[in-house]
Predicted model as a PDB file, atoms N, CA, C, CB and O in Angstrom, pLDDT in the B-factor column:
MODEL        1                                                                  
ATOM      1  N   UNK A   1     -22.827  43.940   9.811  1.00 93.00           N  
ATOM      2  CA  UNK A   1     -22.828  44.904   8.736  1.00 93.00           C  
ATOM      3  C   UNK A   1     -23.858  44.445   7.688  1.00 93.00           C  
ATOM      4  CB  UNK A   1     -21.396  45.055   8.113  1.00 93.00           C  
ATOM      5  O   UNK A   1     -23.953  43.261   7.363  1.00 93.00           O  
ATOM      6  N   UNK A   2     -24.455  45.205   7.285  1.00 95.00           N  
ATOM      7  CA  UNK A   2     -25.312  45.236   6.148  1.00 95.00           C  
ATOM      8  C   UNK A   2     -25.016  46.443   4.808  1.00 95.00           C  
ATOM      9  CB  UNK A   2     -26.735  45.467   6.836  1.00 95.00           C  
ATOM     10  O   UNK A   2     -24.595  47.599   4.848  1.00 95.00           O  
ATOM     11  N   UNK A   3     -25.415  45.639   3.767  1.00 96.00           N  
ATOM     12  CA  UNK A   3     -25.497  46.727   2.457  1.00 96.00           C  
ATOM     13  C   UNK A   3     -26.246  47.770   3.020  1.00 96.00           C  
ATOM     14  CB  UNK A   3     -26.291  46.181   0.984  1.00 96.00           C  
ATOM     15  O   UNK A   3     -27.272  47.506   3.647  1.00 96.00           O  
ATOM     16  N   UNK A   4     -25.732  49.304   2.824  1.00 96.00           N  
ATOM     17  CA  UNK A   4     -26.961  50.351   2.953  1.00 96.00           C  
ATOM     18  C   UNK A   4     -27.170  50.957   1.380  1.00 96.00           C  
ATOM     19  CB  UNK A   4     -26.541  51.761   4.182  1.00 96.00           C  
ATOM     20  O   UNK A   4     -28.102  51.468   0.759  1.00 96.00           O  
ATOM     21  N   UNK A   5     -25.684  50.585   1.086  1.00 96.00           N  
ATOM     22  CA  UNK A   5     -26.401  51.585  -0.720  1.00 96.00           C  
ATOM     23  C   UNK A   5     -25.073  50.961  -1.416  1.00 96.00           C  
ATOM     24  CB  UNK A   5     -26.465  54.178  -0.856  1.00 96.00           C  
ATOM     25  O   UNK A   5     -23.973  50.929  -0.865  1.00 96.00           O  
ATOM     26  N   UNK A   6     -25.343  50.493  -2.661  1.00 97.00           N  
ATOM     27  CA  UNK A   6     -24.799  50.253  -3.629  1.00 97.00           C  
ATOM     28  C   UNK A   6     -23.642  51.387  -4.399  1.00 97.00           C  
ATOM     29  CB  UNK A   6     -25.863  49.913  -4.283  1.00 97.00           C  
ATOM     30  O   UNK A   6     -24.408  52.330  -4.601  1.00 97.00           O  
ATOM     31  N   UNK A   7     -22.720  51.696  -4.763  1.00 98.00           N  
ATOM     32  CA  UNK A   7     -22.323  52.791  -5.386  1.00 98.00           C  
ATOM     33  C   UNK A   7     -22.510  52.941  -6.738  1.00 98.00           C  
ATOM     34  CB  UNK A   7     -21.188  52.952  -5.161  1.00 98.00           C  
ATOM     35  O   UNK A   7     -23.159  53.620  -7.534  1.00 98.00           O  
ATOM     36  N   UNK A   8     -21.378  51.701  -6.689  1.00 97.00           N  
ATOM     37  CA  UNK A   8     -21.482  51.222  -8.532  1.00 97.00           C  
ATOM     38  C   UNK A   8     -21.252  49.798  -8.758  1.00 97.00           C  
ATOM     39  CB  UNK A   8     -20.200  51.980  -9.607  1.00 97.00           C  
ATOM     40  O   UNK A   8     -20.919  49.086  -7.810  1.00 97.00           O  
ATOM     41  N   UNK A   9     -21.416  49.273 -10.052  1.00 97.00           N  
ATOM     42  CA  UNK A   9     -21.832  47.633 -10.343  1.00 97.00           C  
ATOM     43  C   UNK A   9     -21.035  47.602 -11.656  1.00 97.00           C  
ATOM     44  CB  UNK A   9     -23.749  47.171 -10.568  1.00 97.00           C  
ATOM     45  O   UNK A   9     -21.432  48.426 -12.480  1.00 97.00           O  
ATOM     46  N   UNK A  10     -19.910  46.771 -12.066  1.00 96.00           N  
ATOM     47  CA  UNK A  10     -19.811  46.855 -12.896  1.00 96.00           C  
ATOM     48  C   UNK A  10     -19.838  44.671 -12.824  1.00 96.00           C  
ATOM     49  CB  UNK A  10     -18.687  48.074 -13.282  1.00 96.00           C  
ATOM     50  O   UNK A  10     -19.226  44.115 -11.912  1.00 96.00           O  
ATOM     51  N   UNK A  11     -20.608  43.833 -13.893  1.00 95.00           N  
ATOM     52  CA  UNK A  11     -20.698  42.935 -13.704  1.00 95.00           C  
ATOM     53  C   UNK A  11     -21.132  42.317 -12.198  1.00 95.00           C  
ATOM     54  CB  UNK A  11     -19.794  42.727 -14.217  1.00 95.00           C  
ATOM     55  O   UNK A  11     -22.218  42.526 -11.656  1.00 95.00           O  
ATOM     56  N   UNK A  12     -20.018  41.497 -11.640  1.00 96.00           N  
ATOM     57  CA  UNK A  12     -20.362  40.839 -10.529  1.00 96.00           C  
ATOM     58  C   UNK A  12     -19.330  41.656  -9.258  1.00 96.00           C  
ATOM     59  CB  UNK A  12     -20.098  39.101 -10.818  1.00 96.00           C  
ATOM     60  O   UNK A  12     -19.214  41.273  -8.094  1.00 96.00           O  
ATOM     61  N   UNK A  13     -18.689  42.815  -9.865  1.00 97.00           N  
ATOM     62  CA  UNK A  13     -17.787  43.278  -8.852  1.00 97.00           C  
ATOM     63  C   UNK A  13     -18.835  44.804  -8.485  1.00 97.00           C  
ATOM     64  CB  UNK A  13     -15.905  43.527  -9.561  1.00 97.00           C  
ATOM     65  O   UNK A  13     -19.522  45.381  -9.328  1.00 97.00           O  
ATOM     66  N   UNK A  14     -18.712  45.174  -7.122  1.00 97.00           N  
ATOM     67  CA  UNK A  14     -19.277  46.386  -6.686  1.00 97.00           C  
ATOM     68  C   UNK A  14     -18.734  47.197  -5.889  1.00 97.00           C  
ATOM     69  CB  UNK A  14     -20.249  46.235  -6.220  1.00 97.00           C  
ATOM     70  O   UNK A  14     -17.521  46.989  -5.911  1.00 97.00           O  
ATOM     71  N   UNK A  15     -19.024  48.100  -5.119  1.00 98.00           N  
ATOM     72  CA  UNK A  15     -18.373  49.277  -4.495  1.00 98.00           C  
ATOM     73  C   UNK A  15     -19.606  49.423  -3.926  1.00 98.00           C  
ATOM     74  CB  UNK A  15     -17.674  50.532  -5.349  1.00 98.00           C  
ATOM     75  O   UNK A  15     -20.677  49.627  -4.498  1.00 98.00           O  
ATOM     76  N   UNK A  16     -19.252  49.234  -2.092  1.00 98.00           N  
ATOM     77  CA  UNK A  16     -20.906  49.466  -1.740  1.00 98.00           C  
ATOM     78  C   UNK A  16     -20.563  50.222  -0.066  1.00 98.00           C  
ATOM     79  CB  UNK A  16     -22.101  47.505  -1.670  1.00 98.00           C  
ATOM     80  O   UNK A  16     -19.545  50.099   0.616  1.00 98.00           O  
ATOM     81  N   UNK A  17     -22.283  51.289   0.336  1.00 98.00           N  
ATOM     82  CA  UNK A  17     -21.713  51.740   1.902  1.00 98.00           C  
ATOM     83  C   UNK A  17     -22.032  50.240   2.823  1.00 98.00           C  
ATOM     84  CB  UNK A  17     -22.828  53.403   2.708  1.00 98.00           C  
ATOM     85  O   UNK A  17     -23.016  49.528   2.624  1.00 98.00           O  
ATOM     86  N   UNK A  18     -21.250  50.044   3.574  1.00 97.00           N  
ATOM     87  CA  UNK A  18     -22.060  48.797   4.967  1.00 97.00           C  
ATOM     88  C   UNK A  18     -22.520  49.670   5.879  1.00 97.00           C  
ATOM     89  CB  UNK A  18     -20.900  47.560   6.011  1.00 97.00           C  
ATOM     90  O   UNK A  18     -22.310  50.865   5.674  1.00 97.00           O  
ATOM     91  N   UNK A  19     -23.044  49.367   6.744  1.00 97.00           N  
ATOM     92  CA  UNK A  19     -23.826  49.801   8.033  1.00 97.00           C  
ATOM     93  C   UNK A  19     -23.514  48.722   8.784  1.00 97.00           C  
ATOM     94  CB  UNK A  19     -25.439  50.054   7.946  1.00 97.00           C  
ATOM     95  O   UNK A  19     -23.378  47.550   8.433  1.00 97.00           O  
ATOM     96  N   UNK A  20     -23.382  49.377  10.178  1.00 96.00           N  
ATOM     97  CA  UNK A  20     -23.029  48.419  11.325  1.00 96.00           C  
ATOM     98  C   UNK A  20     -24.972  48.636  11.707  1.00 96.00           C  
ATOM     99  CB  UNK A  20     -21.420  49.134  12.810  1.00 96.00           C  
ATOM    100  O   UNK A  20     -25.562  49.713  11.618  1.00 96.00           O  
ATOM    101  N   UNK A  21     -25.703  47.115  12.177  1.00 94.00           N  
ATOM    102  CA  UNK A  21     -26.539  47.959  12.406  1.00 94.00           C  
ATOM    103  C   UNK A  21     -26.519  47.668  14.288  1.00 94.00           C  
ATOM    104  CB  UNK A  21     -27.990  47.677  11.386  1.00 94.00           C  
ATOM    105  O   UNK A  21     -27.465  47.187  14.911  1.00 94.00           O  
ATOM    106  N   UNK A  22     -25.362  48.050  14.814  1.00 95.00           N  
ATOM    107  CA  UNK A  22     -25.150  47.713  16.082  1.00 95.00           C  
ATOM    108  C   UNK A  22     -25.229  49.621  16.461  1.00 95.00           C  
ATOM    109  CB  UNK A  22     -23.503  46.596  16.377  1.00 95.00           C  
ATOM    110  O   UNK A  22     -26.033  50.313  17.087  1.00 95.00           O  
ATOM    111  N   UNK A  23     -24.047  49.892  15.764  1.00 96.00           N  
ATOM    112  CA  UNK A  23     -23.443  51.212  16.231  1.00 96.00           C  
ATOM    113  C   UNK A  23     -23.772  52.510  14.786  1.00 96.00           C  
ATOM    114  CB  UNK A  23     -21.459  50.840  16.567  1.00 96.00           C  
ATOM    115  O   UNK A  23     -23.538  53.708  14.947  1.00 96.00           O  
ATOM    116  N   UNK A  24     -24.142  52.125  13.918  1.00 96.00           N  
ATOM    117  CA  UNK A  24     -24.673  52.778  12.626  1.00 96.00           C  
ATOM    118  C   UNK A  24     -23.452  53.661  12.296  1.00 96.00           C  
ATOM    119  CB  UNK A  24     -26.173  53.693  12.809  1.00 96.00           C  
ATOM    120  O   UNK A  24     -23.397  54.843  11.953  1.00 96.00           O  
ATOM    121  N   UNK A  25     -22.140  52.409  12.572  1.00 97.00           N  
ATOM    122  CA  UNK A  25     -20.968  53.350  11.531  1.00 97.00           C  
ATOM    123  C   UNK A  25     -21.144  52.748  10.172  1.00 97.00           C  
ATOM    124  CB  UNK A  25     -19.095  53.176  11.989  1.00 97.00           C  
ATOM    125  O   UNK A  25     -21.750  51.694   9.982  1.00 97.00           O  
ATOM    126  N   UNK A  26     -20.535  53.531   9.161  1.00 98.00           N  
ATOM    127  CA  UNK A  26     -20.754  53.146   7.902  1.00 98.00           C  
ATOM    128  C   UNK A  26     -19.373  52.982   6.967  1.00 98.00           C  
ATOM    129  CB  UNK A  26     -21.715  54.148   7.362  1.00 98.00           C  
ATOM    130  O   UNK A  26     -18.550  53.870   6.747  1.00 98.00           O  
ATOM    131  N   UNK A  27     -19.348  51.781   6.539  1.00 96.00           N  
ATOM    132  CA  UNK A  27     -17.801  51.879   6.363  1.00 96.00           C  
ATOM    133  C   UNK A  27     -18.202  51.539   4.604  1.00 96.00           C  
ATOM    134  CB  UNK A  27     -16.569  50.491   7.498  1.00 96.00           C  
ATOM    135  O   UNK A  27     -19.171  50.845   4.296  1.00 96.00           O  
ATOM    136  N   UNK A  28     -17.150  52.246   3.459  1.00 98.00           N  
ATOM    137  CA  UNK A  28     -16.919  51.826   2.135  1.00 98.00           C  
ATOM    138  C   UNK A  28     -16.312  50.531   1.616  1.00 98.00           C  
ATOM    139  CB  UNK A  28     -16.243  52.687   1.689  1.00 98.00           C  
ATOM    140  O   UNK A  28     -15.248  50.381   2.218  1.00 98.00           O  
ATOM    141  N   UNK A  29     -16.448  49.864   1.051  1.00 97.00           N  
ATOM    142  CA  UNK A  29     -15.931  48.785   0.550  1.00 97.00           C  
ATOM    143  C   UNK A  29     -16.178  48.019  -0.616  1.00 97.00           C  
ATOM    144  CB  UNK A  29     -16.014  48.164   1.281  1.00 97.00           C  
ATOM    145  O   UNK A  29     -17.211  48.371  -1.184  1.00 97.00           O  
ATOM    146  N   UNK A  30     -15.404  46.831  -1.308  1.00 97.00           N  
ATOM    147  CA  UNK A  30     -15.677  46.696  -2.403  1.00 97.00           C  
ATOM    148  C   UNK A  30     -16.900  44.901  -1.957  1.00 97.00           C  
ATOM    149  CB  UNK A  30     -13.991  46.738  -3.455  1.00 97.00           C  
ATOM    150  O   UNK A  30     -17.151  44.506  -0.819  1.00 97.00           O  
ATOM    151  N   UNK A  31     -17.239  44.432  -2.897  1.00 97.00           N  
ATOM    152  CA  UNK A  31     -17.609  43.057  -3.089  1.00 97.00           C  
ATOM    153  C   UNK A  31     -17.837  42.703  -4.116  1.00 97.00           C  
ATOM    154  CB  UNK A  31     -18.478  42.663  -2.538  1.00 97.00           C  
ATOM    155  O   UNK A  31     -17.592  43.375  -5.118  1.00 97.00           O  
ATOM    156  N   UNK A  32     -18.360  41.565  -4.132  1.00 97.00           N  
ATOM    157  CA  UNK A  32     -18.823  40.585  -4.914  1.00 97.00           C  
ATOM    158  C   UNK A  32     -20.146  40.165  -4.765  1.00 97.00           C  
ATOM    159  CB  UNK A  32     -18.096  39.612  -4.796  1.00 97.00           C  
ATOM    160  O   UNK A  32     -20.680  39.841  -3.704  1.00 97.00           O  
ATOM    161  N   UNK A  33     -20.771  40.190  -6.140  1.00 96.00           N  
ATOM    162  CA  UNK A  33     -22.128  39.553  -6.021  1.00 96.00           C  
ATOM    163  C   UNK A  33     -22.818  38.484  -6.457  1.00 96.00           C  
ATOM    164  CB  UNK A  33     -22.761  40.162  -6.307  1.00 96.00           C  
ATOM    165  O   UNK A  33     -23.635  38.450  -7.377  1.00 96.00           O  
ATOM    166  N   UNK A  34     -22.420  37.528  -5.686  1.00 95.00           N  
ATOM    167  CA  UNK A  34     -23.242  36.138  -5.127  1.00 95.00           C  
ATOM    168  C   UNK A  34     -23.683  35.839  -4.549  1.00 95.00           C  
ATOM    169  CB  UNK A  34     -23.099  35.377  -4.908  1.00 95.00           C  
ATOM    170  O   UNK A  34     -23.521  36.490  -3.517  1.00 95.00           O  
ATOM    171  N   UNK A  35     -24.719  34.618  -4.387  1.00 96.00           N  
ATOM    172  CA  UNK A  35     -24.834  34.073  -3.155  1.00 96.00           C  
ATOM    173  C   UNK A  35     -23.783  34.097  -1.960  1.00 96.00           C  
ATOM    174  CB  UNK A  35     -25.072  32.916  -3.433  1.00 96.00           C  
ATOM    175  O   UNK A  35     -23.776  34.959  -1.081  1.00 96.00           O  
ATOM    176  N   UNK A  36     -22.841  32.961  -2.057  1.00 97.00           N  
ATOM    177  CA  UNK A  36     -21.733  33.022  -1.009  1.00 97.00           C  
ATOM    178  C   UNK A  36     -21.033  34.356  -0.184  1.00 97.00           C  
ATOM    179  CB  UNK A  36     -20.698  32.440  -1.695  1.00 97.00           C  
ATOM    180  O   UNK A  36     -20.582  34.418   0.959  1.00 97.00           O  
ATOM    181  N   UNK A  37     -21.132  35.331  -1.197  1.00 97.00           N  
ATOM    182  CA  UNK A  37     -20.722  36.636  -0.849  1.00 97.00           C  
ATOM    183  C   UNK A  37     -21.806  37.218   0.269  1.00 97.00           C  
ATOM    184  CB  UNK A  37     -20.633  37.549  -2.219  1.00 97.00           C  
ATOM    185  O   UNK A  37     -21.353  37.797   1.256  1.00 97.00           O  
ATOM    186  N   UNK A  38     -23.183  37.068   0.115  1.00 96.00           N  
ATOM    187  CA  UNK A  38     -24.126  38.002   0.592  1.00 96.00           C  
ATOM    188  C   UNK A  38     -24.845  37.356   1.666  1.00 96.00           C  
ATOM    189  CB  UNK A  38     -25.037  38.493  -0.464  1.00 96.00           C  
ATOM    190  O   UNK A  38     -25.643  37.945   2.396  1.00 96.00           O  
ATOM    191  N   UNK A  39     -24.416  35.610   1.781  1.00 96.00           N  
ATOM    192  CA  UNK A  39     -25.003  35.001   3.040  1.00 96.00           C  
ATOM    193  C   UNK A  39     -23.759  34.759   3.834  1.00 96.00           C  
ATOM    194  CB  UNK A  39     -25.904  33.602   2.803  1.00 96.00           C  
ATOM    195  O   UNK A  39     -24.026  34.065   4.816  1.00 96.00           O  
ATOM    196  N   UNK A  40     -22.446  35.097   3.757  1.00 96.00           N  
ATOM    197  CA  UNK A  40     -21.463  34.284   4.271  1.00 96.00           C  
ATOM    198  C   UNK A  40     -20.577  35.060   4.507  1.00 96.00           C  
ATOM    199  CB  UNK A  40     -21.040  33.274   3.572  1.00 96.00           C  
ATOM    200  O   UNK A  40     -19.987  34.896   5.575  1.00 96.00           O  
ATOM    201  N   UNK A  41     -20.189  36.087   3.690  1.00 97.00           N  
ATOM    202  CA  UNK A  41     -18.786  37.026   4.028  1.00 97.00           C  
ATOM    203  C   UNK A  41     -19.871  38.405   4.774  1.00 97.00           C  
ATOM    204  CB  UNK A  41     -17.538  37.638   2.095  1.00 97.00           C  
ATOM    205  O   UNK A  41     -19.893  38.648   5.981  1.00 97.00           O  
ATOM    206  N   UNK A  42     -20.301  38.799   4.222  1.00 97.00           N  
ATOM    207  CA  UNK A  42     -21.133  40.347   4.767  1.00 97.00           C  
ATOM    208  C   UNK A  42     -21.739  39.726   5.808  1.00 97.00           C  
ATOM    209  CB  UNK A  42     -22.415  41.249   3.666  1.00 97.00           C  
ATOM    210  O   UNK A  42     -22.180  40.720   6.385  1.00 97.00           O  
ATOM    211  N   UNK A  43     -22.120  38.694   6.542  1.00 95.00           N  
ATOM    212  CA  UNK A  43     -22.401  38.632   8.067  1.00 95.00           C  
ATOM    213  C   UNK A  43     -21.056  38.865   8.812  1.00 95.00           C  
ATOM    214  CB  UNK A  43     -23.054  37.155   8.521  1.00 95.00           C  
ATOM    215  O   UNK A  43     -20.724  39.662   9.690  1.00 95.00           O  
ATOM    216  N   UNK A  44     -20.515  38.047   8.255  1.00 96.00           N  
ATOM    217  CA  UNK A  44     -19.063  37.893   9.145  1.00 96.00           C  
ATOM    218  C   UNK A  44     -18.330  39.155   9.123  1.00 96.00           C  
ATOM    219  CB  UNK A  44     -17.983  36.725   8.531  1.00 96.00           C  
ATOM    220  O   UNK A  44     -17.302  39.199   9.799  1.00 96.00           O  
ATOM    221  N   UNK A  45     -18.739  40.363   8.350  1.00 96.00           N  
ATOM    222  CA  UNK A  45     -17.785  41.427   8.785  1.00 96.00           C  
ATOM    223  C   UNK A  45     -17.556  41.947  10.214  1.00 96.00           C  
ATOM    224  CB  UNK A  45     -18.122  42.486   8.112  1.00 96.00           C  
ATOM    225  O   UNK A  45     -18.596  42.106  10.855  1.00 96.00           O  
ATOM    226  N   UNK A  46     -17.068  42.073  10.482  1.00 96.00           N  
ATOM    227  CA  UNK A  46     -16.900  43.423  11.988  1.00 96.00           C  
ATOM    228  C   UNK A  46     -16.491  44.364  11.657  1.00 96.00           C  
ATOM    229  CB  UNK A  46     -15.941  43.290  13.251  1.00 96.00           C  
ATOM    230  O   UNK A  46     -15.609  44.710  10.871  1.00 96.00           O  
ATOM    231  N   UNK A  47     -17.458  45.034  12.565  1.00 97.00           N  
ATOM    232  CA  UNK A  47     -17.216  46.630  12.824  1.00 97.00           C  
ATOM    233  C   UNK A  47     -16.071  46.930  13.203  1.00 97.00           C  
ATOM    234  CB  UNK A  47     -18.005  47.255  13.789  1.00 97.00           C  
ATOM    235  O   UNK A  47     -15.600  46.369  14.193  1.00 97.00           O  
ATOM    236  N   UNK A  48     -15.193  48.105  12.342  1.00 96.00           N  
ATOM    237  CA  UNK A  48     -14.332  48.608  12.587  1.00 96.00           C  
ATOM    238  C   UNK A  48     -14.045  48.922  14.445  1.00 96.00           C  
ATOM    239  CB  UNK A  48     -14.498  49.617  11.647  1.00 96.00           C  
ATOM    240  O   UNK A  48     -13.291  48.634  15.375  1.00 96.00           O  
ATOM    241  N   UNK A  49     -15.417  49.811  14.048  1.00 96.00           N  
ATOM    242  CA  UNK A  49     -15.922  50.530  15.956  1.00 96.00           C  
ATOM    243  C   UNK A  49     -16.248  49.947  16.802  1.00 96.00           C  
ATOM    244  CB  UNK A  49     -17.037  51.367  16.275  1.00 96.00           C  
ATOM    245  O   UNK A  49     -15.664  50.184  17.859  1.00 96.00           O  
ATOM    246  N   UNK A  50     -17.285  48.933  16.805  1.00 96.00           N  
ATOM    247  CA  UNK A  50     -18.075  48.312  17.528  1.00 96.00           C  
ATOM    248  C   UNK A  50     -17.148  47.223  17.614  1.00 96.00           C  
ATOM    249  CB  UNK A  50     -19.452  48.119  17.057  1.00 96.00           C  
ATOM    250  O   UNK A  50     -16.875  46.948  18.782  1.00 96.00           O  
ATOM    251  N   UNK A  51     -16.586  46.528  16.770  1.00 96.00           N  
ATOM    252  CA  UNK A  51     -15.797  45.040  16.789  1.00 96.00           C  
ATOM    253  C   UNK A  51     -17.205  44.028  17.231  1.00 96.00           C  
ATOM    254  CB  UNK A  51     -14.216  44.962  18.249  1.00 96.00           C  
ATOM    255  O   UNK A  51     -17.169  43.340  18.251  1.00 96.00           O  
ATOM    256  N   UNK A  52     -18.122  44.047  16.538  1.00 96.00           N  
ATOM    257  CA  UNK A  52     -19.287  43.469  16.289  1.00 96.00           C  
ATOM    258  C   UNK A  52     -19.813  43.301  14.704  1.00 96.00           C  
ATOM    259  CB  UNK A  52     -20.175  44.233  17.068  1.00 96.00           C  
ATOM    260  O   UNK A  52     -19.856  44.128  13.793  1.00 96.00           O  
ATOM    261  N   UNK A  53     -20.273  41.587  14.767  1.00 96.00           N  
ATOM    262  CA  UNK A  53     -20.858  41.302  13.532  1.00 96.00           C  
ATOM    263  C   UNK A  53     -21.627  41.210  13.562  1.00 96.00           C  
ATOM    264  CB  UNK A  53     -20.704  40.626  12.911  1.00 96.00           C  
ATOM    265  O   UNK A  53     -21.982  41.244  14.741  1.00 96.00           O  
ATOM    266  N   UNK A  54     -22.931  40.982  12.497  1.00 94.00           N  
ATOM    267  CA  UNK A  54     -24.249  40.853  12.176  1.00 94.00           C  
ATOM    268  C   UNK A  54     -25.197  39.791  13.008  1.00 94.00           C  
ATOM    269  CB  UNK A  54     -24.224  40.537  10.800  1.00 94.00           C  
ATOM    270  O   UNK A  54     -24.555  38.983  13.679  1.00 94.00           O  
ATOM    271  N   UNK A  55     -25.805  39.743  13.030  1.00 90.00           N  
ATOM    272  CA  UNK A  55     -26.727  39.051  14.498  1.00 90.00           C  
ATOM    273  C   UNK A  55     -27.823  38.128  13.653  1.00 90.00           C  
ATOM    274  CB  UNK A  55     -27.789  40.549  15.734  1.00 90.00           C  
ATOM    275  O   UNK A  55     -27.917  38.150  12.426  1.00 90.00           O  
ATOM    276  N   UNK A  56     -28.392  37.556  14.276  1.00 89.00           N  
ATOM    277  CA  UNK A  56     -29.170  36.350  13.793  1.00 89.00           C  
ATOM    278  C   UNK A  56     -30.689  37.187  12.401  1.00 89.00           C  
ATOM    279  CB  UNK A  56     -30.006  35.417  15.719  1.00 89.00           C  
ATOM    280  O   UNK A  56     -31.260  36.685  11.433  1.00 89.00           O  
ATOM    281  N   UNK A  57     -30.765  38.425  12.982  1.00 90.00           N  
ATOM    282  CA  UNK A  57     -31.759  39.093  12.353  1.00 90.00           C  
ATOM    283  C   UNK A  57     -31.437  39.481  10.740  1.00 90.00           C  
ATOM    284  CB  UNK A  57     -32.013  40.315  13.218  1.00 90.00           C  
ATOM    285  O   UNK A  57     -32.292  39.980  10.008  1.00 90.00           O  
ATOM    286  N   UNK A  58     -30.034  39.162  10.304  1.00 92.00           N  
ATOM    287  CA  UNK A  58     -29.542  39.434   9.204  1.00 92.00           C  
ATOM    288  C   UNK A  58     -30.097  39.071   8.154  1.00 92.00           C  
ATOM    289  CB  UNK A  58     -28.564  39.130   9.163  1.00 92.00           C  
ATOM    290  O   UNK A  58     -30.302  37.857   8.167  1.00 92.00           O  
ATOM    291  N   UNK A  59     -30.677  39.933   6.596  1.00 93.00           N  
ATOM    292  CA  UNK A  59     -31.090  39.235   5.710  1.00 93.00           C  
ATOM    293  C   UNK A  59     -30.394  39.943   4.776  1.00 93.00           C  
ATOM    294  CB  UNK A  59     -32.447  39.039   5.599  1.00 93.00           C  
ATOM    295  O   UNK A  59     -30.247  41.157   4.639  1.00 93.00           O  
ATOM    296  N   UNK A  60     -29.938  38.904   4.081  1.00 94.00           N  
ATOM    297  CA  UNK A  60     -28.942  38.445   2.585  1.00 94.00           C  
ATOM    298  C   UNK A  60     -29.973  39.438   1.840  1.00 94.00           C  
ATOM    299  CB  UNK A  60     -28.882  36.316   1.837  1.00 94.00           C  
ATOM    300  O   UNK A  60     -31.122  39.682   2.210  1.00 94.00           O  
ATOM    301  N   UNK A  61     -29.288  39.973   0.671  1.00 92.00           N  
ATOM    302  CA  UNK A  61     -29.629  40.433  -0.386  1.00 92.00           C  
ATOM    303  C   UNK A  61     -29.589  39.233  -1.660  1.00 92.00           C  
ATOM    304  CB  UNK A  61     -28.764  41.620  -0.524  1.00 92.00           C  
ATOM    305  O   UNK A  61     -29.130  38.094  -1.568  1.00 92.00           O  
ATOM    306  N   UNK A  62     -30.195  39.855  -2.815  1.00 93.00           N  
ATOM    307  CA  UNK A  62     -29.991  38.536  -3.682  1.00 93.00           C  
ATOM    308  C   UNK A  62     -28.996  38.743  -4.677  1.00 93.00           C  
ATOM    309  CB  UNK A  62     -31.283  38.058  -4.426  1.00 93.00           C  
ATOM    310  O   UNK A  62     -28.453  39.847  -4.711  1.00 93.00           O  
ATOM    311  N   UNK A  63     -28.791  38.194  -5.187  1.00 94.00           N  
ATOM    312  CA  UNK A  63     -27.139  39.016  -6.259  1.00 94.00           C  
ATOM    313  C   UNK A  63     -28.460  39.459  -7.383  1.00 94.00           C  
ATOM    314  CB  UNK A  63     -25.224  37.336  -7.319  1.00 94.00           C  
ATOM    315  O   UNK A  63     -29.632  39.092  -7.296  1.00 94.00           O  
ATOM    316  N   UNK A  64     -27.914  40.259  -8.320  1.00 92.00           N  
ATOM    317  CA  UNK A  64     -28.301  41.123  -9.090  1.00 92.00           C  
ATOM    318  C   UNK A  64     -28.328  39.710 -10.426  1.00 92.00           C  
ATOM    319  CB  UNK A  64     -27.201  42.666  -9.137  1.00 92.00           C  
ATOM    320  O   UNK A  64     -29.130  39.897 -11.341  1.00 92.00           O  
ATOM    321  N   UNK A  65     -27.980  39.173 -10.447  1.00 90.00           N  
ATOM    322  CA  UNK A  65     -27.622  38.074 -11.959  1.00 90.00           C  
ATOM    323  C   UNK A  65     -27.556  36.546 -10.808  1.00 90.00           C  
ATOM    324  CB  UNK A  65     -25.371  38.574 -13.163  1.00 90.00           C  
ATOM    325  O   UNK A  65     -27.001  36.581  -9.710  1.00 90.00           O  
ATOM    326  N   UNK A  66     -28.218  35.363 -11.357  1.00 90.00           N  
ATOM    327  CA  UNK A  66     -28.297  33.987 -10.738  1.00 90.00           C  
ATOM    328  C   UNK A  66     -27.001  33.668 -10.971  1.00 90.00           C  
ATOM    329  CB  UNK A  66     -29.344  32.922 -11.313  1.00 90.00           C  
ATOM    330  O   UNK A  66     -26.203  34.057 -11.824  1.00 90.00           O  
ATOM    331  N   UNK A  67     -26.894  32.640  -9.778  1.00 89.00           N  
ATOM    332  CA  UNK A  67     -25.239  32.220  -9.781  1.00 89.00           C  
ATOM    333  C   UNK A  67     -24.942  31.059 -11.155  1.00 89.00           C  
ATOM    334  CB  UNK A  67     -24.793  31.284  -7.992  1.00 89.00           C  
ATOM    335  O   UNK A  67     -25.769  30.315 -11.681  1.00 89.00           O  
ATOM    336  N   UNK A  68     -24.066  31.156 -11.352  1.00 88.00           N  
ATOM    337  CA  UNK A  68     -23.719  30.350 -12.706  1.00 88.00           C  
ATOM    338  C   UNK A  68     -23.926  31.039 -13.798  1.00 88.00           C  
ATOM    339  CB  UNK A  68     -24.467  29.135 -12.927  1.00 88.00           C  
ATOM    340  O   UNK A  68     -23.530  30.591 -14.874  1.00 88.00           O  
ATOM    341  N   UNK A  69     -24.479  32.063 -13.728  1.00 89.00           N  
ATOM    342  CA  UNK A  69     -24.725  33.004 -15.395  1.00 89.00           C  
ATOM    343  C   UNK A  69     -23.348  34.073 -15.463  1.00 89.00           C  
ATOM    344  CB  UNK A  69     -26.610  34.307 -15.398  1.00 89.00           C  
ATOM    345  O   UNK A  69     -22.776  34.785 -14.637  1.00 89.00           O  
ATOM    346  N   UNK A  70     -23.171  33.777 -16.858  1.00 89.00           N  
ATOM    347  CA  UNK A  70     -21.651  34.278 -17.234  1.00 89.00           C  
ATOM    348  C   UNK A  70     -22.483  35.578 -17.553  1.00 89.00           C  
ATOM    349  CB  UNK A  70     -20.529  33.394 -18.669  1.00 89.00           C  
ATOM    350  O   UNK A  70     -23.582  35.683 -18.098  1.00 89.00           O  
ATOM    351  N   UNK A  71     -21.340  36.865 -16.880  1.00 85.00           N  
ATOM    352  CA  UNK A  71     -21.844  38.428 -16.820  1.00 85.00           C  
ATOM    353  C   UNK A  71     -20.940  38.518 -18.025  1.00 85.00           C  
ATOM    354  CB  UNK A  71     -21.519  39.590 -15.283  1.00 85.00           C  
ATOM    355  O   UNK A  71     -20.800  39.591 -18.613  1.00 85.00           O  
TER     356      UNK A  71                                                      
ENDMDL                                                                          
END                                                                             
C-alpha cells in the first residue's frame, strides 16, 4: 500500500486514500506522520483484497514537519 492522496492534516495526525499497488484497491484510513510511520507501518499494510504488502520498489514519503519538532 501506498499514500495516493492525503484528505486532511491536522498536526501530525491524517486521514489518507492507500493504494494497493498490486491490485489498485484503495482503502481509507487514518495515520501518523513520521518517519517510523511512513518507512515501517505503510509497507507492512496488506491488502484487504489482494492480502499483499508493498514490495521492495516502495518509497516512503517524508512527514510534512522533521521528527522531534513539537506541532
Amino acid at each position: 500500500m501506498h499514500i495516493k492522496r492525503i484528505i486532511w492534516q491536522y498536526r501530525r495526525d491524517f486521514r489518507a486514500e492507500y493504494e494497493c499497488e498490486h491490485c489498485g484497491n484503495i482503502l481509507t484510513d487514518r495515520g501518523y506522520d513520521d518517519t517510523f510511520f511512513h518507512t515501517s507501518v505503510i509497507p507492512d499494510m496488506t491488502c484487504p483484497l489482494c492480502d499483499r504488502q508493498a514490495d521492495d520498489s516502495y518509497r516512503p514519503l517524508a512527514p510534512k514537519y522533521p521528527d522531534g519538532m513539537q506541532v
